[in-house]
Each structure stands twice: as structure tokens, then as C-alpha cells.
C-alpha positions as CSV (number, residue, x, y, z in Angstrom):
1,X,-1.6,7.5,-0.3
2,X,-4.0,9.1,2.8
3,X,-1.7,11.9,2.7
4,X,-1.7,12.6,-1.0
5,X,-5.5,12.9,-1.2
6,X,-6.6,14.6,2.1
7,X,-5.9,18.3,0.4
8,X,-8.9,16.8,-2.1
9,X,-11.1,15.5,0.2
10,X,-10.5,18.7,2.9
11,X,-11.7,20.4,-0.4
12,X,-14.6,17.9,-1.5
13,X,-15.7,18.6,2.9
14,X,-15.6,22.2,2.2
15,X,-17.7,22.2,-1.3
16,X,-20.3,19.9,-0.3
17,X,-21.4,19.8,3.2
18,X,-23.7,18.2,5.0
19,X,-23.4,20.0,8.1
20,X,-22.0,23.6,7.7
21,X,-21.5,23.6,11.6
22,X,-19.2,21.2,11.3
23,X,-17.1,23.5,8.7
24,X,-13.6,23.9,10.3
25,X,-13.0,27.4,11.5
26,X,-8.5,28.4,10.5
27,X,-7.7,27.6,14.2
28,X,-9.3,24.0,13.9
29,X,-7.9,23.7,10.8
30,X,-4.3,24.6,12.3
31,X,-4.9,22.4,15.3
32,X,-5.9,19.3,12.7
33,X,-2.2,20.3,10.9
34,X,-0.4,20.0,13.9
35,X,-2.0,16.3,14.6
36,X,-1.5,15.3,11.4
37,X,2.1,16.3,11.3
38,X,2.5,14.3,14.8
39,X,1.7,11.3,13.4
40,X,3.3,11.3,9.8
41,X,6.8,12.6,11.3
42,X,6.8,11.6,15.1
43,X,4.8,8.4,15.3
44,X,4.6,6.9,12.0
45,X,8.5,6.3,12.2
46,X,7.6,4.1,15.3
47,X,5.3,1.5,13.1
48,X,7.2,1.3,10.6
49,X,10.0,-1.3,12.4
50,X,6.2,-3.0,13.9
51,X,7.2,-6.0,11.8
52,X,10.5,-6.3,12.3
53,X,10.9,-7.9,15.8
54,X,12.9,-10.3,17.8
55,X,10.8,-13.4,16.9
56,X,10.2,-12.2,13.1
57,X,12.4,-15.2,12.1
58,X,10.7,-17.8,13.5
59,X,7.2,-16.6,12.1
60,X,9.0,-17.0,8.8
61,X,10.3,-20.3,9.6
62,X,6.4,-21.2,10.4
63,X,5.2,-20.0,7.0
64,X,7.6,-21.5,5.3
65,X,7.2,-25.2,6.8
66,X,3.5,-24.8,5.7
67,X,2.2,-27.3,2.8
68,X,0.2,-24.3,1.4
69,X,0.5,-23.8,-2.7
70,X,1.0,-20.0,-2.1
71,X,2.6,-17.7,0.5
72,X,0.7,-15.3,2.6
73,X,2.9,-12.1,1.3
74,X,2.5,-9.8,-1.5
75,X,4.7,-12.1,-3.9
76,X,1.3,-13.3,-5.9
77,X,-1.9,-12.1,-6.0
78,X,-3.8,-14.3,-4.4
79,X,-1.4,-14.2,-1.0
80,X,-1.8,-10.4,-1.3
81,X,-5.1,-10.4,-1.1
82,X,-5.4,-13.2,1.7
83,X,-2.7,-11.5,3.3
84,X,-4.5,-8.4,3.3
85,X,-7.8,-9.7,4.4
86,X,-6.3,-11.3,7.3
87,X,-4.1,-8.5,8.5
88,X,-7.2,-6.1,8.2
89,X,-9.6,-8.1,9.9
90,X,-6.2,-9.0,13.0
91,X,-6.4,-5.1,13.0
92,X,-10.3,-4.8,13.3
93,X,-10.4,-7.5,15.9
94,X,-7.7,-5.8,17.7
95,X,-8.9,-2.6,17.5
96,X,-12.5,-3.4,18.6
97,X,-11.2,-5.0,22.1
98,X,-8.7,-2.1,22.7
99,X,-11.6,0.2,21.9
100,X,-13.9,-1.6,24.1
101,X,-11.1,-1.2,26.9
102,X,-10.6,2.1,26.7
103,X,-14.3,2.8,27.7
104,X,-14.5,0.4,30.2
105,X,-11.5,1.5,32.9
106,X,-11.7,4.6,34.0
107,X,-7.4,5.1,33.9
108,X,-7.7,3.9,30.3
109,X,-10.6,6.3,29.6
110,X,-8.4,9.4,30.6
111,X,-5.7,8.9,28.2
112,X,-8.6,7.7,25.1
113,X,-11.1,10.9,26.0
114,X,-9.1,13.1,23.4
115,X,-10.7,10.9,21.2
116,X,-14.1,11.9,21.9
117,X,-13.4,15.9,22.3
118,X,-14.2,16.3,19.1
119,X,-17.5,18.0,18.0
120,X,-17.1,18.3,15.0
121,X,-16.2,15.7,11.9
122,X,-14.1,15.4,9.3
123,X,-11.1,13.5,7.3
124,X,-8.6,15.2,9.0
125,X,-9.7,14.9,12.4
126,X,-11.0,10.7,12.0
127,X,-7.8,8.8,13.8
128,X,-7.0,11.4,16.6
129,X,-6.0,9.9,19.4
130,X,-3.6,10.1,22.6
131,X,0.5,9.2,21.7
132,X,-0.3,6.6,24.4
């Protein structure tokens, strides 16, 4: 779904912006390609096996020994949205730590500093980051 409406929102950035500076020049714009295409075909293939894992069973066998009236998976509405509550605010809490990490260890710092080479702001440069 990302995918499908960045070419709209690249547009909408180019139409009605805040900060012409921050306009993407063709090289930027070629670089942001080349990122982008990393992570849809190199690492996105990694994530999407995330769930499947050695212990994936036994998380099942959890959830279903629970006395809960619904299940926390997209079978009903109400355990989609719990589920997706949950997992987004796992990912946030995650993320913040990790984050938090990265700025504090000077090793860890190296590899996150592509992060923060950017000077200027837009949709397709928002998630770039270091493969590791």
C-alpha cells in the first residue's frame, strides 16, 4: 500500500511545498530510487518469514490455551484491531529503545549515522537506514 501511493505523495511534495530547499534535485531523486528498491526487493524478502520461527508453535499453543472470547489475529474484528494496537505499540516500544541505543554507543552510532545524513525531508527518504 506505501508503495502504491508514494508516486502521489512525491507529487503532492513537489506541488505544495513548504520548503523549496528541500525540493529533491534528479540525482537525490535517483539516489532515493535506489534505497527504495533495496528495501522492497533485497530486505523486505527478509521480514517477511519474521513470524515464522522455530518457537512459532508454541506461541500458538499459548494463545490458544487462553480463556479469552476472541483471538488476537485478524479472524474478527475486534482481535484485528487489538492485534494491531498491540503489535504497533511492541514495534514503537521496540523501536524507541533501539533508537535510543543507537545514539548512545559510539560503534552503534557508526552504522545508524546514514540515518541522520540527510538534509533534506521527504516521503521517500523517511525510513532510510543502514542494512545493519
Amino acid at each position: 500500500m506505501i508503495v502504491l501511493l508514494l508516486p502521489l505523495v512525491l507529487i503532492a511534495e513537489r506541488i505544495w511545498t513548504k520548503r523549496p530547499d528541500w525540493v529533491l534535485t534528479p540525482k537525490e531523486f535517483t539516489e532515493d530510487v535506489f534505497w527504495l528498491a533495496g528495501a522492497v526487493f533485497i530486505w523486505y524478502p527478509f521480514y517477511t518469514d519474521y513470524y515464522q520461527t522455530p518457537i512459532s508453535e508454541e506461541f500458538k499453543a499459548v494463545r490458544d490455551s487462553l480463556p479469552l472470547g476472541f483471538t488476537i489475529e485478524p479472524t474478527s474484528v475486534l482481535g484485528l484491531v487489538f492485534a494491531a494496537i498491540m503489535v504497533r505499540t511492541l514495534i514503537e516500544f521496540i523501536y524507541y529503545w533501539l533508537h535510543r541505543a543507537q545514539h548512545s554507543s559510539l560503534f552503534w552510532w557508526r552504522i545508524h549515522a546514514t540515518h541522520h545524513h540527510i538534509t533534506k525531508m521527504g516521503a521517500a527518504r523517511a525510513d532510510r537506514g543502514h542494512p545493519l
